[in-house]
Structures are given as C-alpha cells and as structure tokens.
N, CA, C and O atoms as a MOPAC input file, in Angstrom:
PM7 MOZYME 1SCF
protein

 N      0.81800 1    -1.17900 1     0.00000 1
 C      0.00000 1     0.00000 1     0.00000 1
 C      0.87200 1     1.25700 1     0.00000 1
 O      0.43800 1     2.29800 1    -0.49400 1
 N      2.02900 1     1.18700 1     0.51600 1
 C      2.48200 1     2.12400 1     0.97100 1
 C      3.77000 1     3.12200 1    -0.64700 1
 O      4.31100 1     4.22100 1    -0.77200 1
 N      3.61600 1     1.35000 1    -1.79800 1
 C      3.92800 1     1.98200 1    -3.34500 1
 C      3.21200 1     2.69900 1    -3.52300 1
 O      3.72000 1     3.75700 1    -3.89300 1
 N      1.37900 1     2.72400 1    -3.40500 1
 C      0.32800 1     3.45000 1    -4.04200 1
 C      0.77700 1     4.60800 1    -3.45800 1
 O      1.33800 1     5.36000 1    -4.25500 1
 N      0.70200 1     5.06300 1    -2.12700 1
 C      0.89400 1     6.15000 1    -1.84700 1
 C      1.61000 1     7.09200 1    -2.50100 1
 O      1.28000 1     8.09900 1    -3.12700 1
 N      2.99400 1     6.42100 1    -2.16400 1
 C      3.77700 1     7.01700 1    -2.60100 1
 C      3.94300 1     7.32400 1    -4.51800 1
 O      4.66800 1     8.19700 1    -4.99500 1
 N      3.21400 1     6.51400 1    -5.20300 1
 C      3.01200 1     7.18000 1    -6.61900 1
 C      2.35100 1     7.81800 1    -6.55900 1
 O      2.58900 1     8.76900 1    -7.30300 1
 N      1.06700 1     7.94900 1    -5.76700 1
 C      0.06300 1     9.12400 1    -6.02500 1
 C      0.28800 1     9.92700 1    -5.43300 1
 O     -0.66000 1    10.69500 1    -5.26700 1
 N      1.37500 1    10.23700 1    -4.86100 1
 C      2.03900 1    11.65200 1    -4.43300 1
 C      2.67200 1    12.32900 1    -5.08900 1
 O      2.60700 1    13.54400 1    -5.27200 1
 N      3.92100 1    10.90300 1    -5.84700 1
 C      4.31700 1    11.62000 1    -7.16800 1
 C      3.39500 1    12.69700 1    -7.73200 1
 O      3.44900 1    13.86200 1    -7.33800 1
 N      2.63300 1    12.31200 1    -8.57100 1
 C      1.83100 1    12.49500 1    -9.67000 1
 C      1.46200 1    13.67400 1    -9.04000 1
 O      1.97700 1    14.76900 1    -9.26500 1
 N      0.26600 1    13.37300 1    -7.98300 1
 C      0.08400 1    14.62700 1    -7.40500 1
 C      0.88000 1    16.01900 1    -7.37800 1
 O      0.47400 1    17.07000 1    -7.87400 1
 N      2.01400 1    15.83600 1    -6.74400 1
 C      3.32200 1    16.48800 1    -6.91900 1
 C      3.77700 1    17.19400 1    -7.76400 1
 O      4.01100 1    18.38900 1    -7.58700 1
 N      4.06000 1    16.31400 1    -9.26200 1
 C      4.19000 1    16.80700 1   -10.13900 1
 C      2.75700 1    17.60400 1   -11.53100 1
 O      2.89400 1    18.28300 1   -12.54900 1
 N      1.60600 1    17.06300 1   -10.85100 1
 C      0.64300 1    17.75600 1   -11.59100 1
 C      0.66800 1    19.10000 1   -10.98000 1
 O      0.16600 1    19.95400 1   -11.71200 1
 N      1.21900 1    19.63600 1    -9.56600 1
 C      0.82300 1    21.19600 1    -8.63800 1
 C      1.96900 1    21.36700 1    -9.15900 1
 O      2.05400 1    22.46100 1    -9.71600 1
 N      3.05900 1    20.62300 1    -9.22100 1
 C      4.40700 1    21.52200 1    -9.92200 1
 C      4.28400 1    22.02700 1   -11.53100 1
 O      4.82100 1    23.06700 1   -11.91200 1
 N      3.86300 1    21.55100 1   -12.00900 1
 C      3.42000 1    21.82200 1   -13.66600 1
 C      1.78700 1    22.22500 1   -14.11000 1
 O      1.16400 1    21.85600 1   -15.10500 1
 N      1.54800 1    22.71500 1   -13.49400 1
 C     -0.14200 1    22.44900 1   -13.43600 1
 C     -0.43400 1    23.55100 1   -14.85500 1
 O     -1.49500 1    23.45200 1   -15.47200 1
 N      0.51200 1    24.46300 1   -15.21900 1
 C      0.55600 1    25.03900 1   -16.43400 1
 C      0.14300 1    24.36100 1   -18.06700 1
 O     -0.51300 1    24.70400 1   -19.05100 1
 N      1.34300 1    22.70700 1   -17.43100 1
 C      0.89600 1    22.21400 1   -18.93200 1
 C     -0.01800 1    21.78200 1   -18.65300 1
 O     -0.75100 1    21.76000 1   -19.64200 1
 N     -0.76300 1    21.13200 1   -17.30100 1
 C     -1.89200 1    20.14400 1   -17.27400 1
 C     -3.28500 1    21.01900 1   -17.92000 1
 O     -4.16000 1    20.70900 1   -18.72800 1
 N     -3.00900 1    22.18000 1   -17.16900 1
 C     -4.24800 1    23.43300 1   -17.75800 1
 C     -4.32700 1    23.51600 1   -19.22500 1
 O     -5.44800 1    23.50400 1   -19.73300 1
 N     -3.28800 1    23.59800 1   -19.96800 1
 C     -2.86400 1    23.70800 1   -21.30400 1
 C     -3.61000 1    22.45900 1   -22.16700 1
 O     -4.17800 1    22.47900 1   -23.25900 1
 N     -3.35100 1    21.32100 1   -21.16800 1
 C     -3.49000 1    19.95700 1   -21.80000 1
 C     -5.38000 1    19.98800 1   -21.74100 1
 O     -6.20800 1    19.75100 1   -22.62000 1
 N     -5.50600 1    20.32400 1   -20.52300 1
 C     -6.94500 1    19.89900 1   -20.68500 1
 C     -7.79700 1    20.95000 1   -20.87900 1
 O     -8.91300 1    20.62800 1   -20.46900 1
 N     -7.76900 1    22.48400 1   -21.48600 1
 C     -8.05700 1    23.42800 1   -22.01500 1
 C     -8.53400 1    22.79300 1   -23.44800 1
 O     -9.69300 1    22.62300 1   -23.82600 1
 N     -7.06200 1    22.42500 1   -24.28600 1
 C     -6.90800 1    21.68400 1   -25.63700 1
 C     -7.90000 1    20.87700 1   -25.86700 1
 O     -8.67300 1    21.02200 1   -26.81400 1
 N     -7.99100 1    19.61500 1   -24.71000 1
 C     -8.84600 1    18.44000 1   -24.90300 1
 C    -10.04700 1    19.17300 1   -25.07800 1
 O    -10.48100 1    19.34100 1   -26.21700 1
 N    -10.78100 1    19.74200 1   -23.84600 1
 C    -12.03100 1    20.53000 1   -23.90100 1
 C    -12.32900 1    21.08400 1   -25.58800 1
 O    -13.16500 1    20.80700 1   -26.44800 1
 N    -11.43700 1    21.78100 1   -25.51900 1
 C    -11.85800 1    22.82800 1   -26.83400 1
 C    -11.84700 1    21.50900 1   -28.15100 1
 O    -12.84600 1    21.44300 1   -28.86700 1
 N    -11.02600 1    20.81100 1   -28.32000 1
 C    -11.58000 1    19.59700 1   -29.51800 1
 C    -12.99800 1    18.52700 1   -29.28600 1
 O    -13.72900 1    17.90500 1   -30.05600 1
 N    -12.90200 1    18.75700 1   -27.34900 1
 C    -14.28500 1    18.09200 1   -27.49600 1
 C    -15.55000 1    19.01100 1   -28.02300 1
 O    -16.33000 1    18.49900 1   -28.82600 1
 N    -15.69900 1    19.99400 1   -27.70000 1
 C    -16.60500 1    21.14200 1   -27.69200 1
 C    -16.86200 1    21.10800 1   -29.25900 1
 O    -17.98300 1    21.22600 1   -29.75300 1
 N    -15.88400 1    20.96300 1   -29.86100 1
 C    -15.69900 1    21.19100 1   -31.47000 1
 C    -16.13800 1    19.73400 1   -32.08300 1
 O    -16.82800 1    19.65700 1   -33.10000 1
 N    -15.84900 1    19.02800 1   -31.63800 1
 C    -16.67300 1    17.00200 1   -32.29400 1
 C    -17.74800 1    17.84900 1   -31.94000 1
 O    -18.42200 1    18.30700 1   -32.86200 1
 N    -18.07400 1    18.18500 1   -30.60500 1
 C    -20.05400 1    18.46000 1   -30.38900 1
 C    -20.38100 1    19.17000 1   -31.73900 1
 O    -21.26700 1    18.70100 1   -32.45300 1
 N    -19.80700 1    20.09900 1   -32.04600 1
 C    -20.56900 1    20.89800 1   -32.44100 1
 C    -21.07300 1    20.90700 1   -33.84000 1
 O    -22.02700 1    21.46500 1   -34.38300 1
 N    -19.94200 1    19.95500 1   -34.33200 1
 C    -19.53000 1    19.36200 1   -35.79900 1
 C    -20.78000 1    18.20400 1   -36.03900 1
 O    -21.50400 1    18.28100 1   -37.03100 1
 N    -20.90600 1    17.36300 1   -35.23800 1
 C    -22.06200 1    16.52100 1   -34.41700 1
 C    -23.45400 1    17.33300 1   -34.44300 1
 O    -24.40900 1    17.16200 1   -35.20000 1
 N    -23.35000 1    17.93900 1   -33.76200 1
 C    -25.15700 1    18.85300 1   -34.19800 1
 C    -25.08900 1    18.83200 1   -35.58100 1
 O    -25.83500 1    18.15700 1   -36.29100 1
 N    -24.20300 1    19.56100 1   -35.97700 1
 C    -24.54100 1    20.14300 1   -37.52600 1
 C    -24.58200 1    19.46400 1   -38.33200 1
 O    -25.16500 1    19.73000 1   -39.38300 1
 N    -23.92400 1    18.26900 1   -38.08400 1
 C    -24.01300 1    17.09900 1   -38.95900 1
 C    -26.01200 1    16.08900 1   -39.04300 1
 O    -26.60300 1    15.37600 1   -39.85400 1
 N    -26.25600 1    16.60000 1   -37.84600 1
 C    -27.49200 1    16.00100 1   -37.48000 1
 C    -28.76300 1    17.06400 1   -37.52100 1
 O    -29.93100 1    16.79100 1   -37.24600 1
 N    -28.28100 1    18.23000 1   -37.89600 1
 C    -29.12700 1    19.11400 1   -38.70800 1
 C    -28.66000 1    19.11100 1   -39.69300 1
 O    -28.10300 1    20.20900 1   -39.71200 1
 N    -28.50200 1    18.74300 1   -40.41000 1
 C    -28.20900 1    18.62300 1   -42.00700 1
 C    -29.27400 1    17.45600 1   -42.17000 1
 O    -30.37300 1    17.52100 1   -42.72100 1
 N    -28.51500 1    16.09400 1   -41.39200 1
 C    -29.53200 1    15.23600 1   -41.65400 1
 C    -31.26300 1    15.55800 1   -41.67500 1
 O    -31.94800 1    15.24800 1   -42.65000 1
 N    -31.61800 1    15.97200 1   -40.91200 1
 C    -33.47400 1    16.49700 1   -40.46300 1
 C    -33.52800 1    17.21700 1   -41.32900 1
 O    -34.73900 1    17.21500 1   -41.55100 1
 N    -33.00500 1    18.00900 1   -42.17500 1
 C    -33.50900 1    18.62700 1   -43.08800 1
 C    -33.27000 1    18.50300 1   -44.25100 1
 O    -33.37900 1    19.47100 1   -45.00400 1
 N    -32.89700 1    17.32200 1   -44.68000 1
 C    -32.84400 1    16.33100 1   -45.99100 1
 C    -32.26000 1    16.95500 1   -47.00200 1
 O    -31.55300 1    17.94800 1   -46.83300 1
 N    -32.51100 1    16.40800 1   -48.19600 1
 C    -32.27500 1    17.22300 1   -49.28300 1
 C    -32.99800 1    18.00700 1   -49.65100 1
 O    -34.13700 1    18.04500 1   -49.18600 1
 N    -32.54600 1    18.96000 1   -50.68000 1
 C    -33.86600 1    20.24800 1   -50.90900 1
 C    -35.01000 1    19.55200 1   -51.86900 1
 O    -34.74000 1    18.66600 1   -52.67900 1
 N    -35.47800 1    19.74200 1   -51.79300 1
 C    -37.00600 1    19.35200 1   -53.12700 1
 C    -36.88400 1    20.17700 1   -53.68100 1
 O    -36.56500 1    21.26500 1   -53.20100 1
 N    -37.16000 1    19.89100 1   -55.27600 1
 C    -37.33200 1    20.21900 1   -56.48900 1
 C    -38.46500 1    21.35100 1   -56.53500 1
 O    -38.69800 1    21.76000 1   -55.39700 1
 N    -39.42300 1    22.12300 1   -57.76400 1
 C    -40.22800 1    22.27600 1   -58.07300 1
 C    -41.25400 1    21.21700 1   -58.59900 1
 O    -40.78200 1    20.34800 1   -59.33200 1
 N    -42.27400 1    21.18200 1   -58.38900 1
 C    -43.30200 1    20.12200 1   -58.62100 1
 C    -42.76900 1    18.39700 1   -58.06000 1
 O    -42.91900 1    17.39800 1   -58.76300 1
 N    -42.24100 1    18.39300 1   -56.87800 1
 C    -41.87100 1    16.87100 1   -56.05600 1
 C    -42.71500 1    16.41600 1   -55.91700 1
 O    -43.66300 1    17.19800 1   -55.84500 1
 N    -43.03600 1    15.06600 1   -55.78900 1
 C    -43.96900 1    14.40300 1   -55.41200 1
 C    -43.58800 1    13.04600 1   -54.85500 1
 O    -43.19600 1    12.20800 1   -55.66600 1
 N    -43.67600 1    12.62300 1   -53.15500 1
 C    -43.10100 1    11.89400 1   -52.39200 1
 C    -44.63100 1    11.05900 1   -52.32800 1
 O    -45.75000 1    11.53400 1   -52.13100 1
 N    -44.16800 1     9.47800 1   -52.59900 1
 C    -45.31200 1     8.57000 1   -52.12500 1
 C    -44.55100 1     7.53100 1   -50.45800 1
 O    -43.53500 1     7.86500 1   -49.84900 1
 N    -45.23900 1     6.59500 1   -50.20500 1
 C    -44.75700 1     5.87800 1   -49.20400 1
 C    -45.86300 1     4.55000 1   -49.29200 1
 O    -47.03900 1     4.79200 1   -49.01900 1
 N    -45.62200 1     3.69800 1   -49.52600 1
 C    -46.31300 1     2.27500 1   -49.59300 1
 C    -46.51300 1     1.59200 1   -48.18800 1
 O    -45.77200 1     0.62400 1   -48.01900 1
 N    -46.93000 1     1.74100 1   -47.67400 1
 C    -47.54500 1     0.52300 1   -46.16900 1
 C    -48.34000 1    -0.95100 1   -46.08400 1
 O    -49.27400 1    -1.16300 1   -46.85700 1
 N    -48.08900 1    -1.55200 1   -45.49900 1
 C    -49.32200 1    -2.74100 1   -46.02100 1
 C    -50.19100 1    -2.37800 1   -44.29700 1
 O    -49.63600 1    -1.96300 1   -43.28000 1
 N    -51.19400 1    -2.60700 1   -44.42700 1
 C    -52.63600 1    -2.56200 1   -43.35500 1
 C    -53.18100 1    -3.76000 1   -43.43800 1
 O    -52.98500 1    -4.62600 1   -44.29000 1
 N    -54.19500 1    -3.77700 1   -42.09200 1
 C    -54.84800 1    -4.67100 1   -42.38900 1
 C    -56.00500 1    -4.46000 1   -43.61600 1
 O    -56.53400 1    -3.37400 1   -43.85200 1
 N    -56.35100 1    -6.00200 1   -44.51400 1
 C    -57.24100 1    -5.60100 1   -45.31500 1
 C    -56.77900 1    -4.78600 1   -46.13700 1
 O    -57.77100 1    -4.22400 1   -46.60000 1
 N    -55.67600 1    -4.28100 1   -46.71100 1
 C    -55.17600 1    -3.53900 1   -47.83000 1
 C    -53.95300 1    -3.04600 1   -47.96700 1
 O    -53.14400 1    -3.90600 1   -47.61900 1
 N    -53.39200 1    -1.98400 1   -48.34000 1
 C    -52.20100 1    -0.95600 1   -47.97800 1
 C    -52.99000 1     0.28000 1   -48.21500 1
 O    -54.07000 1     0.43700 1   -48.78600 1
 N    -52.02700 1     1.28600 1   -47.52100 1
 C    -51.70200 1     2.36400 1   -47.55900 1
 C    -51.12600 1     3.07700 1   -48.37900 1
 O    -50.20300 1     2.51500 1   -48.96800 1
 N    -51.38300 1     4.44400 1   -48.72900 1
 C    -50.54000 1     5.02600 1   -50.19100 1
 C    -50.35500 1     6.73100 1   -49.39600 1
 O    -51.37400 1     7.36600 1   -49.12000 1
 N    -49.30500 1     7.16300 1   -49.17700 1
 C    -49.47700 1     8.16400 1   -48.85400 1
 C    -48.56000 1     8.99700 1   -49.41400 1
 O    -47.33800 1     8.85100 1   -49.38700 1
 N    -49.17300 1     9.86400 1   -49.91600 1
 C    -48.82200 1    10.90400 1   -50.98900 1
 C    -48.60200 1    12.01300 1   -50.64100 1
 O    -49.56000 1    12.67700 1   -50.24400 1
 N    -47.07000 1    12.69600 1   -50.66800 1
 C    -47.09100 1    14.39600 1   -50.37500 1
 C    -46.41000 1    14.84600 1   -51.22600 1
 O    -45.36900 1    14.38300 1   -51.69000 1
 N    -47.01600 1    15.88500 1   -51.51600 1
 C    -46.39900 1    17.27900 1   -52.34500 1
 C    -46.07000 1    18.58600 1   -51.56900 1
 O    -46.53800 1    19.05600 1   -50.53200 1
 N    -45.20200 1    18.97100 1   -52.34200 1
 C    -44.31600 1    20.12500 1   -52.01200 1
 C    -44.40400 1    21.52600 1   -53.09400 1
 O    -44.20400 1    21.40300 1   -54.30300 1
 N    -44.70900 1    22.75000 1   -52.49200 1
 C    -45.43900 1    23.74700 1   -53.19200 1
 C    -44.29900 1    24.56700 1   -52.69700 1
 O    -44.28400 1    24.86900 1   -51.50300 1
 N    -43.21600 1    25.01100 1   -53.59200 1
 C    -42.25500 1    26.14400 1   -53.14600 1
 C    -42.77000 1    27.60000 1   -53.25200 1
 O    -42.04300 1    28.45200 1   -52.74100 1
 N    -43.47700 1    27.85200 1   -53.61400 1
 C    -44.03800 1    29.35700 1   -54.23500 1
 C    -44.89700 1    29.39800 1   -52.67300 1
 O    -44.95700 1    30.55900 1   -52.26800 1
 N    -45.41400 1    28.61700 1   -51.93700 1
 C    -46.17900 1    28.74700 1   -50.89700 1
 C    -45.21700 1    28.15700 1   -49.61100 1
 O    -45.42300 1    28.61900 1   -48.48900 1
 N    -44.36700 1    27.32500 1   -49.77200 1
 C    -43.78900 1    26.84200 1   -49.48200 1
 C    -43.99000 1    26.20500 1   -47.96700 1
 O    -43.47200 1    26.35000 1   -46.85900 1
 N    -45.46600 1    25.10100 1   -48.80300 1
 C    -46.27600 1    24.11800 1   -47.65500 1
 C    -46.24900 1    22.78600 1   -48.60000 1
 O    -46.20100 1    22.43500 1   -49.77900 1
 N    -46.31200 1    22.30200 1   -47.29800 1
 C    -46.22800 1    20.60600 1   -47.95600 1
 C    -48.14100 1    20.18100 1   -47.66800 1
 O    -48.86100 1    20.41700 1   -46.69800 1
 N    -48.40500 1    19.55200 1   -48.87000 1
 C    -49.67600 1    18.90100 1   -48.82100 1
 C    -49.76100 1    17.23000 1   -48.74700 1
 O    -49.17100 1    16.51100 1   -49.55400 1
 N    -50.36200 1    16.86500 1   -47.95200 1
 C    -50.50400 1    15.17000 1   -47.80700 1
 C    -51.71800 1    14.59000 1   -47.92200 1
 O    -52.73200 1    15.13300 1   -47.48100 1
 N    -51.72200 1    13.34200 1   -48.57400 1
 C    -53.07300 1    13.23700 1   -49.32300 1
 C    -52.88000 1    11.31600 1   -48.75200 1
 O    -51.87300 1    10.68400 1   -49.07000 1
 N    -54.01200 1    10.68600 1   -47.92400 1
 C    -53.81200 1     9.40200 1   -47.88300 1
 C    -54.78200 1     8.57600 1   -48.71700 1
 O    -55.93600 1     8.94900 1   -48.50500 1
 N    -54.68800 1     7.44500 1   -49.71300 1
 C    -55.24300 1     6.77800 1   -50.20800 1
 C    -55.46300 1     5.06800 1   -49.53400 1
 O    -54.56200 1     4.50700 1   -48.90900 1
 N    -56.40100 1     4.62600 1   -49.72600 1
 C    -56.48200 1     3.05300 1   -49.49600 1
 C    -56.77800 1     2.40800 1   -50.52400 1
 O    -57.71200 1     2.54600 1   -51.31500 1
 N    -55.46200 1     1.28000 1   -50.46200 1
 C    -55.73200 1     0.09400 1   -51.73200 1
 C    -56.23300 1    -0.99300 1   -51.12800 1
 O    -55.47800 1    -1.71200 1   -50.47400 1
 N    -57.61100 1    -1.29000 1   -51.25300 1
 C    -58.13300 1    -2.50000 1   -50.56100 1
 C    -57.61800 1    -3.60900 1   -51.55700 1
 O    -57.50400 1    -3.51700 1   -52.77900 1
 N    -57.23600 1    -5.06000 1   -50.44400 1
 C    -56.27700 1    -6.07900 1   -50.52400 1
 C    -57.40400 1    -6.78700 1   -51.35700 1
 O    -58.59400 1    -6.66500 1   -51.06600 1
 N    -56.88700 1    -7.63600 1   -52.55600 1
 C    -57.30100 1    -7.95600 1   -54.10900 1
 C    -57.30000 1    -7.23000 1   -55.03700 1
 O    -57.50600 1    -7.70200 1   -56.15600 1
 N    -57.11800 1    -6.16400 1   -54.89900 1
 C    -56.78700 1    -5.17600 1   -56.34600 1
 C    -55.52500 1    -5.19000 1   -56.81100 1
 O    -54.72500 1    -5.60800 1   -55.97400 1
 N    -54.99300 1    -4.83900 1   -57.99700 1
 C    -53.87000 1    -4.54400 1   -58.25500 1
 C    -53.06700 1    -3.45000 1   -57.83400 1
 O    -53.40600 1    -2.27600 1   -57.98600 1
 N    -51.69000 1    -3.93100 1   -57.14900 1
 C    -51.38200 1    -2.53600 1   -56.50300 1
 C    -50.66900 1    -1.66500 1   -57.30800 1
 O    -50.46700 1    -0.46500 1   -57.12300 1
 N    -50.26900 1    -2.44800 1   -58.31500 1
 C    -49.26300 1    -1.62900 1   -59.26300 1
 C    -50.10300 1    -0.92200 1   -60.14700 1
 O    -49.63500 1     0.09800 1   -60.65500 1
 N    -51.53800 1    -1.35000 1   -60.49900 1
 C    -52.21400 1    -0.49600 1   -61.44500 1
 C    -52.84500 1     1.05000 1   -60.56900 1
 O    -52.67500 1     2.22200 1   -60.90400 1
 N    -53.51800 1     0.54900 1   -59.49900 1
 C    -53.97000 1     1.46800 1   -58.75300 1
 C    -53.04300 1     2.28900 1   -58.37200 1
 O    -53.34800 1     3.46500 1   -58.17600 1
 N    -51.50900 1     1.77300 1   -58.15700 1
 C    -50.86100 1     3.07000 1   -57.41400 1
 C    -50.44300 1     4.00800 1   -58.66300 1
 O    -50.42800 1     5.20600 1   -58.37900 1
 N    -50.09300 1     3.67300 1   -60.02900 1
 C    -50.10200 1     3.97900 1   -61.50100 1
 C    -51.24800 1     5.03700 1   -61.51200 1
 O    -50.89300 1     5.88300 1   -62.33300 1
 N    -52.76700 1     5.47800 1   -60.84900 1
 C    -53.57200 1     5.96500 1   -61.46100 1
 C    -53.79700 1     6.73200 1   -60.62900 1
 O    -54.53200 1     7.66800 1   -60.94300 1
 N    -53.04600 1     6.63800 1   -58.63800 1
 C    -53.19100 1     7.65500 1   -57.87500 1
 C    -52.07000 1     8.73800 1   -58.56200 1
 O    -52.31400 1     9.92600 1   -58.77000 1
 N    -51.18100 1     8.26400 1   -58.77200 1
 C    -49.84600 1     9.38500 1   -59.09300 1
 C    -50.36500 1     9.86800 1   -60.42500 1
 O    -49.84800 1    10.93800 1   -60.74500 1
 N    -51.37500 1     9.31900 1   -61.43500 1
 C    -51.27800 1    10.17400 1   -62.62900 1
 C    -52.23400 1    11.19900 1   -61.99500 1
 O    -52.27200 1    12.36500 1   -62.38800 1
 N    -52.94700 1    10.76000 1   -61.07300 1
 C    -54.25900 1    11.96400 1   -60.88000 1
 C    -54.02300 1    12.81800 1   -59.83800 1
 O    -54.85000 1    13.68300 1   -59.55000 1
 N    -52.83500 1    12.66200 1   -59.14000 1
 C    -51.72100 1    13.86700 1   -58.38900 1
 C    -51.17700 1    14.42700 1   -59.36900 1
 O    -51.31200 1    15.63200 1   -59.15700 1
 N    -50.55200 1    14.25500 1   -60.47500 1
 C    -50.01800 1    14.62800 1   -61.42500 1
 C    -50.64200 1    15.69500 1   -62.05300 1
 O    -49.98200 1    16.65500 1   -62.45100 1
 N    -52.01200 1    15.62000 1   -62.20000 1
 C    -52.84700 1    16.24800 1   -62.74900 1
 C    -53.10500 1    17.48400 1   -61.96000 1
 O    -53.21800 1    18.63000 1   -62.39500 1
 N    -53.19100 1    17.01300 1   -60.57400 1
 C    -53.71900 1    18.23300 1   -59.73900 1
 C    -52.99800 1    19.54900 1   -59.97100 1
 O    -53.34500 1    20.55900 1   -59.35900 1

C-alpha cells in the first residue's frame, strides 16, 4: 500500500508543480471536445432537413394494413412553401401496381 501512496504523491506532486501544462493539456482536450459536439449537431441538422425538393416533387410511401395498404402521398409547393398530404387506401385484391399507376397520374394532374 504504501507503493500506491507514494506514486500518487508523485503524480500529485508533479501535476501542482506543472499544473501550467496540465491546464494547457486539458483546455486543448475541452476545446476539440466542444468542437466534435458541435460538428455533431450540424451534422445532425443537415440530416433532419434532408435534401432540398425540387419544383413540382412528389413523395409517395407504400404501407401494407390490415385488409389492404396504404398510399401516402405528399407534395411540395415552393411558391407557398407548404407541404400537402393526401392518404389513399388500396383495398387487398386489387392490383397494386395499377392502382398506385392511377393515384400518381391523378396527383399529377392536380
């Protein structure tokens, strides 16, 4: 017990004798951690706010439900610059590839 001591006196010792570089040292560390953070947010606001949309976008999303799927459809209006969402149901026995073919031409249209 009496090694432990005596190293952690060292140390002790020599961290109050130099405490200049230790300040120096862990000033440094701080300030590169502070800087990952911050690099880190921004990296994760970038993400949430995706890529930009086009003029005339049109985002679908396919779900399956019970008894059918889901079709959910949004558009993006830059001149107003609101998003509109529109939900459809494909009841289960229909074709999904024709029906989802005739929601997007008649968004298309709108």
């Amino acid at each position: 017990m009496k090694f432990v001591d005596q190293w952690l006196y060292g140390k002790v010792r020599d961290m109050w004798d130099n405490r200049e570089k230790y300040d120096q040292y862990l000033a440094n560390k701080d300030y590169q951690e502070s800087r990952a953070m911050k690099m880190a947010i921004g990296q994760a606001a970038q993400l949430e706010r995706g890529i930009p949309e086009g003029q005339g976008t049109i985002r679908f999303e396919l779900s399956s439900a019970v008894g059918g799927r889901i079709l959910n459809v949004r558009r993006y209006d830059d001149r107003k610059d609101s998003h509109e969402a529109q939900t459809y149901v494909i009841p289960s026995g229909e074709d999904v590839g024709a029906r989802v073919a005739k929601i997007i031409n008649l968004e298309l249209i709108k």
